[in-house]
Each structure stands twice: as C-alpha cells, then as structure tokens.
C-alpha positions as MATLAB code, in Angstrom:
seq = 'XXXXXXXXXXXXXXXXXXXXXXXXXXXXXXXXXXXXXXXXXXXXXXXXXXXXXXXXXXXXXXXXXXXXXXXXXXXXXXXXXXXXXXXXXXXXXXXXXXXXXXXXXXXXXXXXXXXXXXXXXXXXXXXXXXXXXXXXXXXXXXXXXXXXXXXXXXXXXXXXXXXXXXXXXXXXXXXXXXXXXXXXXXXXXXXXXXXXXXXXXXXXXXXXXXXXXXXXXXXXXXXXXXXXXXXXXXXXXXXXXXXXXXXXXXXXXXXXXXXXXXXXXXXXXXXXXXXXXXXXXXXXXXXXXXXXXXXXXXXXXXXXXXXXXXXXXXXXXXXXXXXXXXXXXXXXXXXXXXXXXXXXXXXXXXXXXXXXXXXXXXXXXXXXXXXXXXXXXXXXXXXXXXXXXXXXXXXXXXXXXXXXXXXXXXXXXXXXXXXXXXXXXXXXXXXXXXXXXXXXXXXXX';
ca = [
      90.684   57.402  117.959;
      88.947   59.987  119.751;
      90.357   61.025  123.385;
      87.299   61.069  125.587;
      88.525   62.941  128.236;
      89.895   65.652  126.106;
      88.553   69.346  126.735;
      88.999   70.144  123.016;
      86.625   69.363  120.688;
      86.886   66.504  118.296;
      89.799   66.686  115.055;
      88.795   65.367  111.784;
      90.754   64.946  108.070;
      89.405   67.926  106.768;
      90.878   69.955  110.181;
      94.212   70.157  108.859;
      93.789   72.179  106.206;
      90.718   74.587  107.427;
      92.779   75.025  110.710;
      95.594   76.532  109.795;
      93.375   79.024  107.282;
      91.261   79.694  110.062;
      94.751   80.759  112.269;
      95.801   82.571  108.622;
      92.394   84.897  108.644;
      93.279   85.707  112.372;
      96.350   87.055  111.885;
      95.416   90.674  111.194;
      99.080   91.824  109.125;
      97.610   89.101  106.484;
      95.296   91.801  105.018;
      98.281   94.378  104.605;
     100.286   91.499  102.401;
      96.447   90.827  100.646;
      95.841   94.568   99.905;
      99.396   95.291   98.628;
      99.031   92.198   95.813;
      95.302   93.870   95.223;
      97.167   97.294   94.476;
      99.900   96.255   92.521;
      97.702   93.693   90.426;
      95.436   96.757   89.884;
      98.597   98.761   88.821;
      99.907   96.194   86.271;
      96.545   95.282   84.750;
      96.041   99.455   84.289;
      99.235   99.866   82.511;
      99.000   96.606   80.348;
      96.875   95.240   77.203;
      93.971   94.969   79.267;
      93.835   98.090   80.798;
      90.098   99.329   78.579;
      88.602   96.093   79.760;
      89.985   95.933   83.092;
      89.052   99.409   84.119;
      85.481   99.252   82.127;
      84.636   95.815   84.165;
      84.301   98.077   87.215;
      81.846  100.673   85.568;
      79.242   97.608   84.858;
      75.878   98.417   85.690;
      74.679   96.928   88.081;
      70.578   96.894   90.243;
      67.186   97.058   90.280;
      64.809   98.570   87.738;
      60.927   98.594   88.526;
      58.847  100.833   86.392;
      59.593  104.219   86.906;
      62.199  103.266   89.551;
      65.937  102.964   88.506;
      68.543  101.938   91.179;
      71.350  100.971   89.051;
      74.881  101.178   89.708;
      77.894  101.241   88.692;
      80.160   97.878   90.003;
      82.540  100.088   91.685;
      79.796  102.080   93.213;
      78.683   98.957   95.225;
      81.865   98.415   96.223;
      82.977  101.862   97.391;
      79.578  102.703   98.763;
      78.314   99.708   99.521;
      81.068   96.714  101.012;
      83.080   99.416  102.476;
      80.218  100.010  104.585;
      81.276   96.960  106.301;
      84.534   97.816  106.880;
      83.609  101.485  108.417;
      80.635   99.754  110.488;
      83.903   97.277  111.694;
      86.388   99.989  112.682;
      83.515  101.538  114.324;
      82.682   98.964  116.440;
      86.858   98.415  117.445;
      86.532  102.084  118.385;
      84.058  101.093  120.897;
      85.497   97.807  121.779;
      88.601   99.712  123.204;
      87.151  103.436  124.439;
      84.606  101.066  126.633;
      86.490   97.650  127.082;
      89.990   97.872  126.009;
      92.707   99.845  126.064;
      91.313  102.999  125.553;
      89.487  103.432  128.516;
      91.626  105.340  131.099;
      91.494  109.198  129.662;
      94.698  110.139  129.308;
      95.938  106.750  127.513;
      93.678  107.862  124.777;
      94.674  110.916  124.619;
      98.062  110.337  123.401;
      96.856  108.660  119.900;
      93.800  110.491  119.834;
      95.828  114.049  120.122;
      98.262  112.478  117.463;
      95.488  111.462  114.955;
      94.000  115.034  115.451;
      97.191  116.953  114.521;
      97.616  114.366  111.451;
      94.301  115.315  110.418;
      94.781  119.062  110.207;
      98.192  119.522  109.578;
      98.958  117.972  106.709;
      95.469  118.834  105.233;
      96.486  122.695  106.291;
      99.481  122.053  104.183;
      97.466  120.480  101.228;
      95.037  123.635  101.142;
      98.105  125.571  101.265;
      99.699  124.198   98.253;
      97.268  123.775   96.321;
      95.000  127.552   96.730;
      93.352  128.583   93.385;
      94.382  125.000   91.984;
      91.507  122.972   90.626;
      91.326  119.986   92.779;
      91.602  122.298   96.525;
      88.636  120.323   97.813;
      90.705  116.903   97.703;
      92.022  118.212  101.622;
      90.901  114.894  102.770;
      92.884  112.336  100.792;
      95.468  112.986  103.364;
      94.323  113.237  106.109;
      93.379  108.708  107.110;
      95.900  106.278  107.813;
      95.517  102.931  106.377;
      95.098  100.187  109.372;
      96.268   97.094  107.555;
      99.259   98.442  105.903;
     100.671   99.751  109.236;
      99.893   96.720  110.915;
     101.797   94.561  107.794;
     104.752   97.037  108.530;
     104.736   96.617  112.160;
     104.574   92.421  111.741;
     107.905   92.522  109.408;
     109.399   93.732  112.381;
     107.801   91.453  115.244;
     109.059   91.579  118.473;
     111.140   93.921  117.781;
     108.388   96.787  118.076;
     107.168   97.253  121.351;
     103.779   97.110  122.164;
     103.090  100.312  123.293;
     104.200  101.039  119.893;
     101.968   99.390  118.548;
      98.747  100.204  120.224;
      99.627  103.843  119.532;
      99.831  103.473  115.763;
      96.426  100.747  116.175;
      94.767  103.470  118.253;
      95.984  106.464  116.293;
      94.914  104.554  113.022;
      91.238  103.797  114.123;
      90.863  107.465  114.741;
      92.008  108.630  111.895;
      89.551  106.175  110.136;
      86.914  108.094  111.841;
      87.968  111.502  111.059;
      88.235  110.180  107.507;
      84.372  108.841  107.818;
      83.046  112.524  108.774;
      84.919  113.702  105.997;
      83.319  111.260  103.778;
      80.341  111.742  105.376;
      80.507  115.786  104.705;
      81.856  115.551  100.891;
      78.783  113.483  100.611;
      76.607  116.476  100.058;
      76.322  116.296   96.602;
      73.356  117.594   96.222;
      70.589  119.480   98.777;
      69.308  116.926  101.478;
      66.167  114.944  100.755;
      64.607  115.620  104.373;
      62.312  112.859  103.803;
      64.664  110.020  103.018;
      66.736  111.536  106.155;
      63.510  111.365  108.860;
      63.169  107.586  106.993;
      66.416  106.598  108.448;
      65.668  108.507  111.754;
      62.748  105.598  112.075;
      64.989  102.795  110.996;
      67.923  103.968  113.608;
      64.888  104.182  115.863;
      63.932  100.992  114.949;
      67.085   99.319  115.877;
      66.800  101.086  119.468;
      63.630   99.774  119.700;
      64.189   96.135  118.760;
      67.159   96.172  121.264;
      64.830   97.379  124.492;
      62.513   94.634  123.264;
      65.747   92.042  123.886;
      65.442   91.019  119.761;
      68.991   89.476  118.842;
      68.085   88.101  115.547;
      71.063   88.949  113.283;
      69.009   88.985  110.219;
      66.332   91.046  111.859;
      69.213   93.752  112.301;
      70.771   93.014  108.741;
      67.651   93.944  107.505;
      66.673   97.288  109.192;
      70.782   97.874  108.439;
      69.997   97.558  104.678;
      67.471   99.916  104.835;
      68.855  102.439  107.155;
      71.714  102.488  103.971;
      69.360  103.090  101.246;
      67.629  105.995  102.954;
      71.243  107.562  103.755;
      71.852  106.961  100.307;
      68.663  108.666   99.476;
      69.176  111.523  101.454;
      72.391  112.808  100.074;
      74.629  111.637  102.713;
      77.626  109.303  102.028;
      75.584  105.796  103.094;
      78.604  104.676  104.496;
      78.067  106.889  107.562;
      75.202  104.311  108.027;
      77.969  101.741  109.225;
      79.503  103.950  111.801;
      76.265  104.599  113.260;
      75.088  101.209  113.966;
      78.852  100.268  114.768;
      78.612  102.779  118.018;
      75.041  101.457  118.055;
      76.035   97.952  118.473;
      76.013   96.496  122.449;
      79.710   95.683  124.279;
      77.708   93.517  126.814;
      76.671   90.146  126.871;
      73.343   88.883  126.931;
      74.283   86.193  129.713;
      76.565   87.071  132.697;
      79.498   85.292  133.596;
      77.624   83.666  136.910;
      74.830   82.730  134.949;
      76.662   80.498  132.236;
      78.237   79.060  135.145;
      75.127   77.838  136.415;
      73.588   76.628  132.878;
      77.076   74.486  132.021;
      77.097   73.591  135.560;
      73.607   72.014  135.372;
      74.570   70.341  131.887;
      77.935   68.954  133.718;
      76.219   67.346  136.497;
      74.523   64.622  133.994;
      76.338   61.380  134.728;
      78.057   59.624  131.629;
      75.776   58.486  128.732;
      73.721   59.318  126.109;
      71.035   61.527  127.267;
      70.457   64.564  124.400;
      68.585   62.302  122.146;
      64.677   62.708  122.477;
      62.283   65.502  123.718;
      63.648   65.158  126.850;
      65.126   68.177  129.691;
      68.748   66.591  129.251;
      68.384   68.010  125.208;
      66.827   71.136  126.969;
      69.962   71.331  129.055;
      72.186   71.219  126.286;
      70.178   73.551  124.045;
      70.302   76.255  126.513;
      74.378   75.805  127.513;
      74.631   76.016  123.338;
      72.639   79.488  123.285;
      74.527   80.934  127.111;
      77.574   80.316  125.456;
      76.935   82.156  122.625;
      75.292   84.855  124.105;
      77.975   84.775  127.031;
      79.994   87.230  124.429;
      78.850   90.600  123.188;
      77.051   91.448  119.747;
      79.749   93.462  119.508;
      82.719   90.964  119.851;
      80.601   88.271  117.755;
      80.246   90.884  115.067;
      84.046   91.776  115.097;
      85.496   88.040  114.673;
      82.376   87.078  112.242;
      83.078   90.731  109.843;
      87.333   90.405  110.419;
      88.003   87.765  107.434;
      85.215   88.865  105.279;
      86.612   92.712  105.198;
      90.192   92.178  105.382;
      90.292   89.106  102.849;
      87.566   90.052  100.188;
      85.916   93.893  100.892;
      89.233   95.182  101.340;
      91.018   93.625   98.100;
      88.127   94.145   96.015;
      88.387   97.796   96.640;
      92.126   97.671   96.136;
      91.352   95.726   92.847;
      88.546   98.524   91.930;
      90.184  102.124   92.783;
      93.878  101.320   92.739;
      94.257  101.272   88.559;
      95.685  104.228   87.517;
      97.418  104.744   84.407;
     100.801  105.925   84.950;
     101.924  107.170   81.130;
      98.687  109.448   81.541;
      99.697  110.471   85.024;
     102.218  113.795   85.886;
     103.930  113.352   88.704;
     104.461  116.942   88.953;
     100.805  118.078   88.860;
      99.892  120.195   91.400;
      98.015  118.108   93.139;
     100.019  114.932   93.013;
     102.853  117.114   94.686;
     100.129  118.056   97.463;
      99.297  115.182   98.625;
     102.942  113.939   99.069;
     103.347  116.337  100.729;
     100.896  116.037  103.031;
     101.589  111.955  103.583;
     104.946  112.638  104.040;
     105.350  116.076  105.765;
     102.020  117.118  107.088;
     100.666  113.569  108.276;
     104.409  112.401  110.820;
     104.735  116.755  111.384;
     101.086  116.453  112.873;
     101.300  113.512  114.628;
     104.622  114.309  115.907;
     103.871  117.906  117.075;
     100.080  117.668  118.603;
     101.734  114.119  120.646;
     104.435  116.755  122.183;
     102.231  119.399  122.880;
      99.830  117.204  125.039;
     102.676  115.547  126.822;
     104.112  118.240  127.705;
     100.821  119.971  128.768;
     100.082  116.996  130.983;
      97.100  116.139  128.624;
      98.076  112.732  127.887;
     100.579  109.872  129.280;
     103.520  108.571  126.941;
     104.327  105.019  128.325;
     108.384  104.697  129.289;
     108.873  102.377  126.200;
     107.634  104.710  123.637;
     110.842  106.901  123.063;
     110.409  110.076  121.501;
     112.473  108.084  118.355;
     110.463  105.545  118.221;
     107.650  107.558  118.046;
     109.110  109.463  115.437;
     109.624  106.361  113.141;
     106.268  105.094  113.851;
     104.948  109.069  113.054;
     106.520  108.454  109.360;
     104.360  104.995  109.117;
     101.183  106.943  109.343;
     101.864  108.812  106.240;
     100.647  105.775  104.770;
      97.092  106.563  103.311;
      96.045  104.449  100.677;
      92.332  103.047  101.134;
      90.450  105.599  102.595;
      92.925  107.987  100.455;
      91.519  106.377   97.498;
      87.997  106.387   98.682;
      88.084  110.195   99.358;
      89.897  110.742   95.950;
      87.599  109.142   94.138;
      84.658  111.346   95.367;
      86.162  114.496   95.379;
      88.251  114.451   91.768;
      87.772  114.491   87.999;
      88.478  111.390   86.113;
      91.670  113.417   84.858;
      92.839  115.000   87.968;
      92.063  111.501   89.733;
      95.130  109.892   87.828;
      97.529  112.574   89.215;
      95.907  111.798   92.807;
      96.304  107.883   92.468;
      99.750  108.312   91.797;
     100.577  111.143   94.560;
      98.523  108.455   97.402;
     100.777  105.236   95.732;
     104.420  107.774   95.621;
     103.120  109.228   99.515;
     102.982  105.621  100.484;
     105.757  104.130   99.443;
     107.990  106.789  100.424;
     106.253  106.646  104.448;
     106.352  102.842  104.280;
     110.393  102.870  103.262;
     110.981  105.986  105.509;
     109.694  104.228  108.647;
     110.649  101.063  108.664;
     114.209  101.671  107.737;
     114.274  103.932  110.753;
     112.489  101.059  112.606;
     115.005   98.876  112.128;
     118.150  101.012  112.240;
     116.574  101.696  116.172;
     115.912   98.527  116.916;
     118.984   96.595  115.381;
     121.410   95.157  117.584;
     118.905   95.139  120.239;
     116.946   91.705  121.949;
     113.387   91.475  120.672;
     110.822   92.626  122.564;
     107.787   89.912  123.199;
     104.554   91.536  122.197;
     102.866   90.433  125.512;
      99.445   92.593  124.754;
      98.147   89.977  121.878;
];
C-alpha cells in the first residue's frame, strides 16, 4: 500500500531490480572492473581460434555513400573517433565542474595535481624520445604521457576507506588533467594531412552557432545534439582529430542553472499551497502549476550537471568497453617484448610517468606554488605517483594513430606490461602503508 505522506516517490515490482542497477551505474570504480573484463576478453579472443574474425569484425565498413560522396568507415573508426568523443566531451565538462564549482577552485589546491599531471606529461615522454631517437616509432611520445581515470579509481575502491580522500582527489584531479593534455596531443597528431580551411571556418559557424542559441536562452538538447554532430564532421573534415570537438563544447557547456534556488522555491511553494485532492486533471492553472514545478526542477540544475549524470553510464558501461573490446587485441606470439619501443613506453609508465609526478609535486611545494593537504604524506603520494603509470585507454587511442600495424603490436603490449606493473607496484605499496591502520571514512563523496 502506498504511504501517502511519504516524501519519496512511489516503489513498484519492477524497482527492485532497476534500483540497485541504477546505484551499480553510480558507482564510478564499476567502469575500472568493466574495462579490465573488455581488455582481457579482447586479449584472449586475439590470441585464440577466432582471432582473423575477431580482429576483422572491427575493420567493417561502415556509412554513408551518396553519389560522388563516400563517408565510410571503418567500425573501429566510429568508435575511436566517434563514441570516444563522448567520453572526452565528459571529462571536459568534470574539468569545469570542479575548476568553477568544485574542488578545484581555490588556486593553489589545483595546483598541486595540475603541477603533478604536467611533470607526468613531459617527463616520461622526455624519457620516451630519449630512448627511442632514430628508432622508427619516435613520434609515439604521447602513449605515455594520459592516465587512465577508471582504472585508478577501480584501484583506489579495492582499498576503500583506507585511502584518504585527499588522496583521492589528487589522483581524480591529476587524472582529468592528464586526459586533457592527452586530448591536445590527439588533437595535434591529428594533422594528417594540410588543413581544409573551409571545413575549419564551417565549424567556426557551428561553435558560433551554439553561442548563439545559448544568448537566445534555447535549451533543447536535441537542438544542441544536432549542431554537436555537425561541429564533428567539419573537425573531421578539416584535418583535426574530431574528438577535439567534444572538449570544446564540454568547456562550452553552462555550470549554472536556468532557475535560481529562490525561484524554485516560489514555483513548488505555489504548487504546495493546493489543499488535498485531485486538481492536475483538465486545462486548468492547478496542471499549469504542476507543469511549471516539473520544468523549475529540472532546470533548477545545470546543463552541465544534467549532462554529466545523463553521459556517466552510457561512457563508462558501453563507450568505454567497446573501445577496450576494439583496440585492446593484440597478438602476443607476434609481439617482442624487447622491441624498442615496447621497452619505451614501460619505461615511461613506470619511470617517467610516478618520476614526473613525483618531482614537479615537490618542486611546487616547496616553491610555495601549491598546498599539499596534512593527510597526503609524501609516501602516500609516492604510492599513489606509481598508480598513474597506468595508461591504457587514451594510451591505446594515441597508439593507434601514431603506429604501424606492426609496430602497434609491440606498443599494445608495452601499454598492457606498463600497466600491470604500475597497478601491482602501487597498490601493494598502498596497502603495506595503510595496513594495520583504522580506515579512513571517505567523507568528500
């Protein structure tokens, strides 16, 4: 029997199940278990029977052909270049959710991950270019130079309380700029060939578009998906990576509400102050009431935040597996673990990436650039250094642009051997600092 008074809403059958799915798609370390069966799945079906079939099914052609006009692509191609779009226009818009709203704001907070993702940009791809001079394959720099979100945040959730927070908002901070840096990079690699100046002023209009549609106060969504799409094409187009399309609109996309606080106040007030009956059947100003308290409460929260919990489950539970399923194949009796550039990046995951992080974090301490909060130790920020070795997705993504099919295979397996050996390497020194010790309630969720 329904409870009348009851300021939830109401529970049916089906709730049972959907519920606790709906909690499962909320919890974020979900997508680091999710992406690790993608990878190995990819792995085993590489190396078994059905390797030629498995690894042709992503090379299906696949788009539009009009008369002289031939946009077909390759399966993998609208994966790489076109889901993942999603996923860089969502880690752009959590870059602006916490540099204008979260934790990001105060300065020298920032600074701390943001000088820590810097140095574990350029160090370990210094030490990549290093290793690898005069070696076919010295243009790969980026592959290790990102840090893969969900698999940090699946290491950090193994460990629970444990970890303390500030822990973990430095590894969630440091990890969303890395994503960026690893965007630009795609972004510059992109130049295949010379820019097509006229696709590029195209997208110009459609960014203006979007600029324009938001002075006007427009909030359809599929007005915006639209002018999105082709903002993409004309990147695409032009030369440059059309992923860079996502980050764009991301920083693009509005951290304010359409309907202050006060003001949905007032409209839920008004809709509160009906006495008890039936009164939203009809043309009437009661169904008024309640269509307008419907529309302030949805508007009472930012594009931006509406965006973020709408895109969450779609990238982290299919765009992000399918990607793992489509890139992470690699087949290992083909593969030499010695190659040069298998031993670069490694190197650079495992040395360059926690040396960087480690040694650009000191220097701005210690320069009074940035703050380190009392409960990050120095250890503990050494063990969480070693976690950001681990590169994987955007790894993959920059590998596959920048290599040969055969020098690919040795890159696959450097990324996988990098990742495992940063995964092991810091959270065995995780829990060797945090065992004996009372757990630590993550109070910042």
């Amino acid at each position: 029997m329904e409870d009348q008074g009851s300021s939830d809403l109401p529970h049916e059958i089906t709730d049972r199940i959907t519920r606790p799915f709906a909690r499962l798609l909320k919890i974020k370390a979900a997508t680091g278990g999710l992406l690790f069966v993608a990878a190995f799945a990819a792995l085993i079906l590489s190396n078994s029977p059905w390797s030629v079939p498995f690894l042709a099914f992503w090379e299906t052609p696949i788009g539009l052909h009009f008369g002289s006009v031939d946009f077909t692509r390759s399966l993998r191609f609208w994966i790489n270049d076109g889901l993942m779009t999603l996923f860089f226009f969502l880690v752009s818009l959590e870059l602006k959710r916490a540099l204008i709203l979260g934790e990001l704001r105060s300065l020298r907070l920032a600074a701390l991950p943001l000088f820590g993702a810097l140095g574990g940009m350029l160090v370990p791809a210094s030490l990549y270019l290093v290793l690898m001079h005069g070696q076919p394959g010295s243009n790969g720099w980026g592959t290790v130079m990102a840090t893969d979100t969900a698999f940090v945040i699946g290491c950090l959730a193994l460990l629970g309380g444990r970890i303390p927070p500030s822990l973990r908002l430095f590894l969630l901070s440091l990890a969303i700029f890395d994503d960026v840096g690893a965007i630009l990079v795609v972004a510059v690699i992109g130049y295949e060939n010379s820019l097509n100046w006229t696709a590029l002023a195209f997208a110009s209009l459609g960014l203006a578009a979007v600029v324009g549609a938001r002075g006007l106060g427009i909030r359809s969504a599929p007005i915006y998906f639209v002018l999105g799409g082709v903002i993409w094409f004309c990147f695409d187009a032009s030369g440059i990576h059309p992923t860079l399309a996502g980050v764009i609109l991301g920083l693009m996309t509005s951290t304010h509400g359409w309907v202050s606080d006060q003001r949905l106040r007032s409209i839920l007030g008004r809709v509160l102050s009906y006495p008890k009956g039936d009164h939203w059947s009809g043309d009437t100003t009661d169904r008024d009431d309640l269509r307008r308290a419907r529309i302030a409460a949805t508007e009472a929260l930012s594009p931006e935040e509406r965006l973020e919990i709408a895109l969450h489950p779609w990238v982290g539970f299919v765009v992000m597996p399918l990607f793992a399923l489509a890139n992470a194949g690699v087949m290992i009796s083909g593969a030499d673990l010695v190659q040069p550039v298998s031993v670069a990046i490694m190197a650079g995951l495992v040395i360059g990436k926690p040396g960087g992080v480690l040694i650009f974090s000191w220097v701005a301490v210690r320069l009074g650039l940035a703050i380190r909060a009392t409960s990050l130790s120095w250890p503990l920020l050494i063990a969480g250094a070693l976690l950001t070795g681990i590169g994987f997705t955007m790894s993959l993504l920059i590998a596959s642009l920048v290599y040969d099919p055969i020098t690919l295979s040795a890159a696959k397996l450097g990324i996988f051997t990098g990742s495992v050996f940063s995964t092991a390497a810091g959270l065995l020194m995780l829990l060797w600092l945090t065992s004996g010790k009372r757990t630590v309630r993550d109070t910042a969720r």
